[in-house]
VMD Tcl script that draws the C-alpha trace (Angstrom):
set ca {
  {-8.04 -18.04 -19.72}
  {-8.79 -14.50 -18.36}
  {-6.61 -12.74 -16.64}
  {-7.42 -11.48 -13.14}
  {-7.76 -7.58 -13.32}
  {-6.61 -5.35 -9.72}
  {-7.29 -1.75 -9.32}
  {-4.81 0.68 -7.60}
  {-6.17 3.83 -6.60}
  {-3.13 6.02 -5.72}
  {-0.92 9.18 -6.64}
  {1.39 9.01 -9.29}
  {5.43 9.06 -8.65}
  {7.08 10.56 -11.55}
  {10.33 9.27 -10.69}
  {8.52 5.28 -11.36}
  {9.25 4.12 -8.16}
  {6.73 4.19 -5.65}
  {2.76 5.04 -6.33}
  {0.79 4.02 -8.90}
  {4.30 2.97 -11.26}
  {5.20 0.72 -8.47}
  {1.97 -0.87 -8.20}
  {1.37 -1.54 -11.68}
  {5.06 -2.75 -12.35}
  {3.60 -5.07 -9.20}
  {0.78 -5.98 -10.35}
  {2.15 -7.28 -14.09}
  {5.27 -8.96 -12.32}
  {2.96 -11.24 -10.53}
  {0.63 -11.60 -13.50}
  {-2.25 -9.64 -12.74}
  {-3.88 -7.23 -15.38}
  {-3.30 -4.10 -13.54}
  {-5.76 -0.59 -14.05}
  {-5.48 2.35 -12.39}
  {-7.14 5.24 -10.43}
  {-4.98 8.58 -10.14}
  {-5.31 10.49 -6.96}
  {-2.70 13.29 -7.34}
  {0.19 13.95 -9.32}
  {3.43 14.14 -7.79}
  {6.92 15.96 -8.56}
  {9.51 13.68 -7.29}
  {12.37 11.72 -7.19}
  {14.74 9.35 -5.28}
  {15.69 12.07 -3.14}
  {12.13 13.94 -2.06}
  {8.76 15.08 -2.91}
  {9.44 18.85 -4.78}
  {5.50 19.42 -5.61}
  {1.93 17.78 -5.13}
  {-1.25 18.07 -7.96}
  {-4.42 16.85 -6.43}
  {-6.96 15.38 -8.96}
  {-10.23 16.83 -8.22}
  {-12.44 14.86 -6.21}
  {-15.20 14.36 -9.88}
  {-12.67 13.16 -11.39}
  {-11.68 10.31 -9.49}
  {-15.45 9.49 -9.10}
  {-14.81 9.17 -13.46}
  {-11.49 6.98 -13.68}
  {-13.61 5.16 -10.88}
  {-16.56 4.59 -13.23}
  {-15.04 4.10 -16.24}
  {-12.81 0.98 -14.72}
  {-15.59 -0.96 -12.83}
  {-18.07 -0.43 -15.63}
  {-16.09 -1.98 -18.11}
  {-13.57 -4.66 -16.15}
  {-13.88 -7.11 -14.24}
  {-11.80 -6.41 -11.11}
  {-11.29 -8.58 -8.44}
  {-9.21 -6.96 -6.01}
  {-8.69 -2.88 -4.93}
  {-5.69 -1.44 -3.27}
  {-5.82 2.03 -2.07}
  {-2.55 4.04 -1.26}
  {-2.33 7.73 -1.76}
  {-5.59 9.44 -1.07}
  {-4.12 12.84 -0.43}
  {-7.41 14.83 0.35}
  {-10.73 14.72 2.04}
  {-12.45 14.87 -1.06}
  {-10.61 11.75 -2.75}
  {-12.03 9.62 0.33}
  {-15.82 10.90 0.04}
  {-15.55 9.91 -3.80}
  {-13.60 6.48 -3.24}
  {-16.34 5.56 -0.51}
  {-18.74 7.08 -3.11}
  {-17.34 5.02 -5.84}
  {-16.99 2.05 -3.58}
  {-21.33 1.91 -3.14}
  {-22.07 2.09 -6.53}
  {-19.97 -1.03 -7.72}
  {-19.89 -4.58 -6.48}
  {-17.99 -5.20 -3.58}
  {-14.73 -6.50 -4.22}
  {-11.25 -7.34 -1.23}
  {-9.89 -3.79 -0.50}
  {-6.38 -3.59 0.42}
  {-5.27 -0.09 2.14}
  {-2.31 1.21 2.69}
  {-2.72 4.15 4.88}
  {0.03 6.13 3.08}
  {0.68 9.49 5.22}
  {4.15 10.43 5.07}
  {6.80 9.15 1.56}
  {10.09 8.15 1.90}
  {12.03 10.68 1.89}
  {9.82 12.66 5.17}
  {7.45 14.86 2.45}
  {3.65 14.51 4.42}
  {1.48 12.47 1.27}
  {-2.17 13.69 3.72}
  {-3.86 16.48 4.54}
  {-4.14 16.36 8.12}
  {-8.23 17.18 7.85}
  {-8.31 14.34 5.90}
  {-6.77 11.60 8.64}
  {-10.15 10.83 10.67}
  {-11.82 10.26 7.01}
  {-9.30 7.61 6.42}
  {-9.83 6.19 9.87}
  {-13.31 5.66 9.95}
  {-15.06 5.67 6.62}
  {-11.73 3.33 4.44}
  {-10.13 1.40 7.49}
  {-14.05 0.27 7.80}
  {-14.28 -0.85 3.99}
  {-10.75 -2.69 3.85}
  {-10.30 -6.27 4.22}
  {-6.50 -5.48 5.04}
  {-4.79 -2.32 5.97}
  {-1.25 -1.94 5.88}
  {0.44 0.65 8.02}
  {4.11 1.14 8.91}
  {5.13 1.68 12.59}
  {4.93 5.23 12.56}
  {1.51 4.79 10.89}
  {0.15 2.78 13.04}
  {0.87 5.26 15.66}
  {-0.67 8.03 13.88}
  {-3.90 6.71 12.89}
  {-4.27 5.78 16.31}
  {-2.86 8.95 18.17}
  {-0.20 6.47 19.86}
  {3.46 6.77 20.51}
  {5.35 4.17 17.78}
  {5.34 0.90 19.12}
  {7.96 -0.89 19.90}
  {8.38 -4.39 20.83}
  {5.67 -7.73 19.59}
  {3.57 -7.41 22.40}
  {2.87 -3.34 21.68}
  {2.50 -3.76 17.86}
  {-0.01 -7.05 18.42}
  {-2.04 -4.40 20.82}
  {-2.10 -1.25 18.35}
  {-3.21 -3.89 15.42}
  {-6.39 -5.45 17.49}
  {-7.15 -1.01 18.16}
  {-6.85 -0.68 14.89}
  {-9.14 -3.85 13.50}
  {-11.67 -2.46 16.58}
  {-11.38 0.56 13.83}
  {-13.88 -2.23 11.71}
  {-11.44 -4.06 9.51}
  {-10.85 -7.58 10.03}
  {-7.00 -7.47 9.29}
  {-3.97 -5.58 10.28}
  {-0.64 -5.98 8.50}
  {1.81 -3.87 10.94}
  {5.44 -3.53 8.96}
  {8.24 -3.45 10.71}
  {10.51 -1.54 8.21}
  {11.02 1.07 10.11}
  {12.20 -1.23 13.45}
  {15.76 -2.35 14.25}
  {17.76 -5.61 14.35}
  {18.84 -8.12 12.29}
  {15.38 -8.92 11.15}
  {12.85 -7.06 9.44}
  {9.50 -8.67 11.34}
  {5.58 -8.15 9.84}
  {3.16 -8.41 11.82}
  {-0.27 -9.67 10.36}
  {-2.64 -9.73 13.29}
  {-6.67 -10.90 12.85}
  {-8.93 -11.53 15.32}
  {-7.59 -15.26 15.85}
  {-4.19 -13.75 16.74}
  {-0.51 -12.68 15.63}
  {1.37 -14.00 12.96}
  {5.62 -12.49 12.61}
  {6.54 -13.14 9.40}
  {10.69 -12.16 9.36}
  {12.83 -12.00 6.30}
  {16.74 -10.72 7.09}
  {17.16 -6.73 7.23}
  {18.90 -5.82 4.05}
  {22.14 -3.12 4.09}
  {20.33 -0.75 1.10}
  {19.12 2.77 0.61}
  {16.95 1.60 -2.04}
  {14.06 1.26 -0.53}
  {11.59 3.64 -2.97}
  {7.89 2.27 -3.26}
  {8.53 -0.78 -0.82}
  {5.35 -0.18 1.21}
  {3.75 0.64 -2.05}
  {4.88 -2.70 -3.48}
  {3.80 -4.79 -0.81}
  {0.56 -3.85 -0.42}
  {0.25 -4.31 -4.23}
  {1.79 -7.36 -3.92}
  {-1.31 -8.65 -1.54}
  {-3.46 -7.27 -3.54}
  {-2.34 -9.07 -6.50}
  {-2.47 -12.40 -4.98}
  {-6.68 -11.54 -3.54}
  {-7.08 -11.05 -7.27}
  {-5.38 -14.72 -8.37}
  {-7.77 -15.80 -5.60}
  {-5.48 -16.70 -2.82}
  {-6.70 -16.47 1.08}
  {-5.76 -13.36 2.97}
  {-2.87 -15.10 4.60}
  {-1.65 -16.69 1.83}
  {-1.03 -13.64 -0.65}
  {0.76 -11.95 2.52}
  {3.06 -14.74 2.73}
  {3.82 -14.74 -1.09}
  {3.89 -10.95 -1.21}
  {6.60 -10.55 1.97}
  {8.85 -13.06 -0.03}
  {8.67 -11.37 -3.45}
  {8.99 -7.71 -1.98}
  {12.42 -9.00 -0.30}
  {13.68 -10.68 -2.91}
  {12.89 -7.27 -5.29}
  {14.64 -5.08 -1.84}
  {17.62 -7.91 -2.55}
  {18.06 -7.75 -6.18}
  {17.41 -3.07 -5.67}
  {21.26 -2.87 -6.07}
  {21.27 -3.62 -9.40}
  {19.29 -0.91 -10.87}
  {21.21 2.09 -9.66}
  {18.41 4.76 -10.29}
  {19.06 8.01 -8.71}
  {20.92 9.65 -6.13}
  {18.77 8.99 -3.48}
  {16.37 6.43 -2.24}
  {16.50 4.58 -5.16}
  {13.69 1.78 -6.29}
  {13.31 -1.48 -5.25}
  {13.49 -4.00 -8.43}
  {10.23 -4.84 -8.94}
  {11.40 -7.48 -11.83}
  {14.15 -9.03 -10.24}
  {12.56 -12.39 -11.69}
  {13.11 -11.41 -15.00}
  {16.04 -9.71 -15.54}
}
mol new
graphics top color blue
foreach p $ca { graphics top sphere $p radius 0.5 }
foreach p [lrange $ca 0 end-1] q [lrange $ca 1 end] { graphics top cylinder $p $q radius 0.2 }
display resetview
């Protein structure tokens, strides 16, 4: 049997939690062969972003190369671009290799508030990756941003802001509600046939680190097994809140700390 390869193409968070750790401790908890693409470095921690390294734009045409010329890969998730110059190459990168389920997380702003994108680089993201992705994955205040919106708030305003964004050109929008209120922590995964609210219970933890991250690795992991779109969002929402449940346990750092992305296993 071979194992199904994904490809994250993000920054790396020193502190393991979130970025390409997270998605890679994703992508080998749900048995996917997991390679990488590094974006920019990052100085941080559970508590905030102290410094940012960009990886020059050649150089992730390179680590883009040197995966997709040698493994198979089956599924792409994109998080941290950081720069104009990392999109041109990843939409670069993207023409020269077969076409493979691209899963985006429009990551703009981390955890703890530090901004993750250069704000020259926001209309790149918008309209030459949002095209290219079979699924993006923005938070509320995402959402909002790549659509120059107030946050939504309420089903009937995020169902509209997901069909603006899929009139962006993807097919799929997976809205999270992490950042809402209530009891209930409600995604929204709207397509062009309509609105599906998939709800797990609102858990009382700071740890939190790399859940966005995780998720859309999570999805991304499941396009590589082969699953349909809806399917490996389903699976992915219940393993990311059962690893938010099990966070707790770890008690890394003094912040934000990570969610437990083995909570199966130990």
């Amino acid at each position: 049997m071979t194992i199904p390869v994904a490809l994250t193409i993000a920054g790396s968070d020193s502190s393991g939690g979130a970025g390409i750790q997270a998605d890679l401790k994703t992508f080998a908890a749900l048995g996917v062969y997991g390679a990488s693409v590094i974006t920019a470095l990052t100085a941080q921690n559970t508590v905030g972003v102290s410094g940012i390294h960009q990886v020059p734009a050649d150089f992730v045409s390179a680590q883009i190369d040197a995966v997709f010329s040698d493994l198979a890969v089956t599924a792409v998730k994109i998080g941290m671009v950081a720069q104009l110059s990392t999109v041109d190459a990843i939409v670069a990168g993207f023409a020269r290799w077969p076409t493979v389920p691209v899963v985006l997380d429009p990551v703009m702003v981390a955890t703890s508030g530090d901004r993750l994108l250069a704000a020259d680089a926001i209309e790149a993201l918008r309209t030459r990756l949002v095209p290219r992705a079979a699924l993006i994955t923005p938070n509320l205040p995402e959402a909002a941003a790549l659509l120059n919106e107030p946050v939504a708030v309420g089903e009937a305003t995020i169902a509209s802001q997901g069909r603006r964004l899929i009139a962006l050109g993807c097919p799929a929008v997976l809205i999270k509600g992490g950042h809402g209120q209530g009891p209930e922590s409600i995604d929204y995964l709207i397509t062009a046939g309509g609105t599906i609210a998939l709800a797990a219970p609102r858990l009382a933890t700071q740890n939190t680190h790399g859940t966005g991250c995780s998720l859309a690795a999570a999805i991304t992991a499941g396009l590589a097994r082969g699953e349909d779109l809806e399917t490996a969002v389903r699976h992915a929402k219940v393993w990311v809140s059962a690893a938010i449940a099990a966070a707790d346990r770890l008690g890394v750092g003094h912040g934000r700390g990570p969610i437990h992305h083995f909570h199966r296993f130990y």
